[in-house]
N, C-alpha and C positions, 0 to 999 in steps of 0.2 A: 738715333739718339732720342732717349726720353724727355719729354717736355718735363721741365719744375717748374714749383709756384714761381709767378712770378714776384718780382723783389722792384723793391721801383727805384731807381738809378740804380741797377745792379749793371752786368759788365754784357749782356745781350742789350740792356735798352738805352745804355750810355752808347754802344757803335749802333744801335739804330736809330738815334737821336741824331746823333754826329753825320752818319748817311744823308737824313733827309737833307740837314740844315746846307750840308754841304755841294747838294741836288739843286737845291732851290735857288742856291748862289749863284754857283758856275755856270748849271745850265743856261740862266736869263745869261749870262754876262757873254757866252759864247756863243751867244747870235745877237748880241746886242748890235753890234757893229756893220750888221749882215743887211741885206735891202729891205725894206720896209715890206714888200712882197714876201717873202721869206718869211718875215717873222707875222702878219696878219697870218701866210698858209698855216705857220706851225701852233699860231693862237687857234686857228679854226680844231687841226686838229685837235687839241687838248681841251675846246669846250667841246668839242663830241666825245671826248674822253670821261671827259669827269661827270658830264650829263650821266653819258651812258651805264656807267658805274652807279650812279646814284638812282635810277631807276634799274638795277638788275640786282642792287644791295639787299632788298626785303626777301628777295627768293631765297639768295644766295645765305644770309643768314636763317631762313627758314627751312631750306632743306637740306645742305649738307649737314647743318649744325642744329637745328632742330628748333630754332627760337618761335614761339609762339608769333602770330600773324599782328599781336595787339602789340607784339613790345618792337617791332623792326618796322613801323610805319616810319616813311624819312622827313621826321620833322623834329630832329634835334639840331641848337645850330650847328650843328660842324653838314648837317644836308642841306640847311638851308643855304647856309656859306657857299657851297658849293652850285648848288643851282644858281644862284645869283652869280656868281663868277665864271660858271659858263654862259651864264646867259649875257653877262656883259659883254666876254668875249664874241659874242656874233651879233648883238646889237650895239654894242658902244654906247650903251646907256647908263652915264657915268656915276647915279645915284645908286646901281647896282654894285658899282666896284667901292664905296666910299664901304656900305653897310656890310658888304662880303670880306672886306678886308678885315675889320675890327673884331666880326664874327668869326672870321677863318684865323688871324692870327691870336686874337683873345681865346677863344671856345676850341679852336685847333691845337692852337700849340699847349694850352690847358688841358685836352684829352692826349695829346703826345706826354705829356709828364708825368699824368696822374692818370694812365688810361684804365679804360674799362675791362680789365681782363684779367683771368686767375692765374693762368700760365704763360710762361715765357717761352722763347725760340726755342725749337722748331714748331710751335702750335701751332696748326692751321689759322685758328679765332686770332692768335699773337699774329700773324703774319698777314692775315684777311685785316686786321683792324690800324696796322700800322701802314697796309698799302695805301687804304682809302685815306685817311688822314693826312698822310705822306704826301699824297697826289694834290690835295687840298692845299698844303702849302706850298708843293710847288707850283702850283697854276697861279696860285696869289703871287708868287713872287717875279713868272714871269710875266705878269698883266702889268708890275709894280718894274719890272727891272728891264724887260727888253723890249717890252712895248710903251715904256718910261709914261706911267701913271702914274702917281704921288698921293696918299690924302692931303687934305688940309684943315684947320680947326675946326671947319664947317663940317667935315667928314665925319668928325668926331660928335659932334653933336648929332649928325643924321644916325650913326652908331649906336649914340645912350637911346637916342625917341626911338629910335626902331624896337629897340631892344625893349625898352619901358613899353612900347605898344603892342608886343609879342608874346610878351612875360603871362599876362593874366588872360591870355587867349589858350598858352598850351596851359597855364595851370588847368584851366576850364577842359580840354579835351584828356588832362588824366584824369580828371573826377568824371568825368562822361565817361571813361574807358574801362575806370576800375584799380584796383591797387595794383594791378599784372603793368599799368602802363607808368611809365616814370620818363617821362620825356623832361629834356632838360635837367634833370636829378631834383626835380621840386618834390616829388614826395619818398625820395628813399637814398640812400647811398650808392654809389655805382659799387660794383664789385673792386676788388683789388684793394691797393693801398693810395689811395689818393687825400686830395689838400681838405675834402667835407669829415675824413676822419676828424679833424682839428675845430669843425665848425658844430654851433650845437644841433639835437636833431630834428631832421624836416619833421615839418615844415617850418622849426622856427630862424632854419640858416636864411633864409630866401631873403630880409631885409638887408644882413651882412653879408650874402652874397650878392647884392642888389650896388652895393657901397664898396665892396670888389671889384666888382665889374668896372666898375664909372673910372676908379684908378687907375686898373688894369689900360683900361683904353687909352686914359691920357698918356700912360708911362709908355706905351706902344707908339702912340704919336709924338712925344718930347724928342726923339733924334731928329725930324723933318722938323717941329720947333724951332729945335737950339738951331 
């Protein structure tokens, strides 16, 4: 089957959406219950999981698929999300899981919607970019569901500082890099059909994406809120 453009909520990424969401649920919730042993061994494995994916992701995008070495460095957040949330997973160091969550479920579930990619299923790029992200929320969710970690307002706040203290660091490393790098999408559009069509163009979205984000965060944390 030939890959088509992809189409964004069309009827391949509406059951790929529905897959993760419903991965990331069930999975925590049926080991929830299970021994504390148990669920640390299956945390171990999944921060060796998603580590390991994210240190094998720059090849893996550069050679079967050809992406230049400047544009697959892993420092957009949905990598950083991820290193920090395996890394929580093997040290329990709980300002990694506050910042991993907000990033994984803000900058995660925002490249699940809006992702970065031209075609849809069966595309290698469609299926390589929906694993890794895929995997990303579900590690968040069972750091969050069966090893029952929660944020809290505080979390929220460690989420906007981090993010405001990150922001003009990668700006700084695309203009060191060149226009080939767009880490974060501060200087170009991602490909496909995503929510920066709607915004005006880089670099002048980054203030009202700035004022997105801070929303986004709180409307992620308002269920644990209410």
């Amino acid at each position: 089957m030939e890959a088509q453009p992809f189409t964004i909520l069309g009827t391949y990424h509406l059951l790929t959406l529905m897959f993760i969401v419903v991965l990331a649920i069930f999975f925590p919730l049926l080991l929830k219950e299970k021994s504390i042993d148990l669920r640390e061994h299956m945390g171990f494995v999944l921060a060796i999981g998603i580590l390991s994916l994210e240190f094998a992701k720059p090849f893996i995008w550069h050679y079967p698929f050809e992406y230049a070495w400047i544009k697959v460095i892993p420092i957009h957040m949905c990598n950083l999300s991820a290193f920090l949330i395996g890394t929580f997973l093997l040290t329990k160091k709980r300002l990694l899981y506050e910042v991993a969550f907000f990033w994984g479920m803000g900058g995660g579930v925002m490249a699940l919607i809006t992702p970065d990619v031209a075609y849809t299923f069966p595309d290698p790029q469609y299926i390589f970019f929906f694993f890794g992200h895929g995997l990303l929320i579900v590690v968040i969710g069972y750091a969050s569901i069966a090893l029952e970690n929660r944020p809290t307002l505080s979390s929220v706040r460690n989420g906007i500082s981090f993010s405001l203290i990150a922001l003009p660091a990668i700006y700084l490393i695309n203009k060191i890099l060149g226009p080939s790098a767009n880490y974060w999408y501060l200087g170009a559009r991602p490909e496909g059909q995503n929510i920066m069509d709607f915004l005006p163009d880089p670099p002048m979205h980054i203030p009202l994406t700035i004022i997105i984000g801070i929303c986004l965060f709180y409307l992620i944390y308002s269920p644990f809120w209410i």
